[in-house]
Residue, then its C-alpha position, 0 to 999 in steps of 0.5 A: x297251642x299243643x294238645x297234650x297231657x303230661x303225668x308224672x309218676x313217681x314212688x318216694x319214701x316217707x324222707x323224700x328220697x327216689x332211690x335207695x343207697x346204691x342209687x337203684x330203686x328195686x325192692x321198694x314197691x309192693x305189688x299194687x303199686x306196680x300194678x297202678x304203674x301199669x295201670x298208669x301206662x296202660x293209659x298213655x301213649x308212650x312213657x319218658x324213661x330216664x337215661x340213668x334208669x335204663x342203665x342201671x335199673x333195666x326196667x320191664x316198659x311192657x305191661x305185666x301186671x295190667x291188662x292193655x296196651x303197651x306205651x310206646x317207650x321213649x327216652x332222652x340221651x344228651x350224650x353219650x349212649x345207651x347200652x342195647x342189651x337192654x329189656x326195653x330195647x328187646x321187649x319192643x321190636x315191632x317198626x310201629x311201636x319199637x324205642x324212640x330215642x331223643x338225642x343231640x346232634x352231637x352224640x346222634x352217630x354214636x347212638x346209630x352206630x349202637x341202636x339203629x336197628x332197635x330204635x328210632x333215634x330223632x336230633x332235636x338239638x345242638x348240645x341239650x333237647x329243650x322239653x317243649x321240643x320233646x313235647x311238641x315232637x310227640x304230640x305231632x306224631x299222635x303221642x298225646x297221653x305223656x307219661x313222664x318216669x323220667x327221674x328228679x331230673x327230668x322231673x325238674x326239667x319239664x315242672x320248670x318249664x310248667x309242662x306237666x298237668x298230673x302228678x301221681x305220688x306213692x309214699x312206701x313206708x321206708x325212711x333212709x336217712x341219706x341226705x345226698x339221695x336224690x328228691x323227688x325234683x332235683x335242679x340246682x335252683x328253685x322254681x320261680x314263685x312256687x308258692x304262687x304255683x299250686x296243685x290240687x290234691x284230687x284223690x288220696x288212697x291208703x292200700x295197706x301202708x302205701x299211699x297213693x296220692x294225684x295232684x292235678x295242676x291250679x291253672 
């Protein structure tokens, strides 16, 4: 059996919705929530970023509001690449603690040509990474503390395959309206016997007019 623990954190607004009109997320959080969100990493071992959240949000992974270590960023790219101006590729340049990239082995030569310099980059499929390949990886190489910001899509894949223990939820006070923004899980069918799948509330805190909200998994 693999020994890991897997969180997910993820910032909504009181419709449901994990980014504003223009897809990007900025603007949304309050100070103290990213401070939780250091203090979340600070925590764990490496980070999932989701692919579409490097490209068009370039997230800051090194902790700036938080005293601590640095998680080891980690990202999953089944096609395509990655831009390698990117902050996270820039802000962790250290051999021991620099990107670790899962790819595919049909897109692995594109992602060497553009960040072999600045990343590890590891095949762990034909044409799709299953996430228990992704977990087993990182738990054998002494990643154990998975912390899961990966988007409603990886969000699905991993709650799909009954992978995650945690998750951490904050609710800011904005409503959008949009119906097509993505949710805070977005897959195409729903999960099998959700409602036989259920999670325990074990802390709720109110700062200001946020709330922060930690489900653990009902094994």
């Amino acid at each position: 059996m693999i020994n890991y623990h897997l969180s997910i954190n993820m910032a909504i607004t009181l419709d449901g919705k994990t980014a504003r009109p223009d897809g990007k997320w900025y603007g949304l959080c309050s100070p103290t929530d990213r401070t939780r969100m250091d203090e979340l990493r600070a925590g764990a071992d490496c980070v999932i970023i989701g692919k579409n959240s490097v490209i068009f949000d370039d997230p800051v992974v090194k902790l700036k509001y938080f005293q601590g270590n640095d998680p080891r960023p980690v990202m999953i790219v089944r096609s395509s690449g990655l831009p390698a101006d990117r902050h996270i590729f820039k802000d962790f340049t250290d051999i021991k603690d620099r990107p670790l990239v899962f790819c595919t082995r049909s897109n692995m030569e594109l992602m060497k040509e553009s960040l072999s310099q600045k990343a590890e980059i590891v095949s762990l499929g034909n044409d799709d990474i299953e996430p228990e390949d992704v977990i087993a990886y990182l738990s054998e190489n002494g990643m154990k503390n998975i912390l899961l910001e990966g988007g409603p899509r990886l969000n699905h894949a991993f709650l799909s395959r009954n992978l995650v223990h945690r998750i951490n939820l904050t609710i800011v006070p904005y409503i959008i309206g949009q119906r097509t923004l993505p949710a805070f899980v977005d897959g195409d069918l729903p999960f099998s016997q959700f409602d036989q799948q259920k999670w325990n509330l074990v802390q709720s805190r109110q700062i200001e007019n946020e709330l922060f909200l930690i489900y653990d998994k009902i094994d």
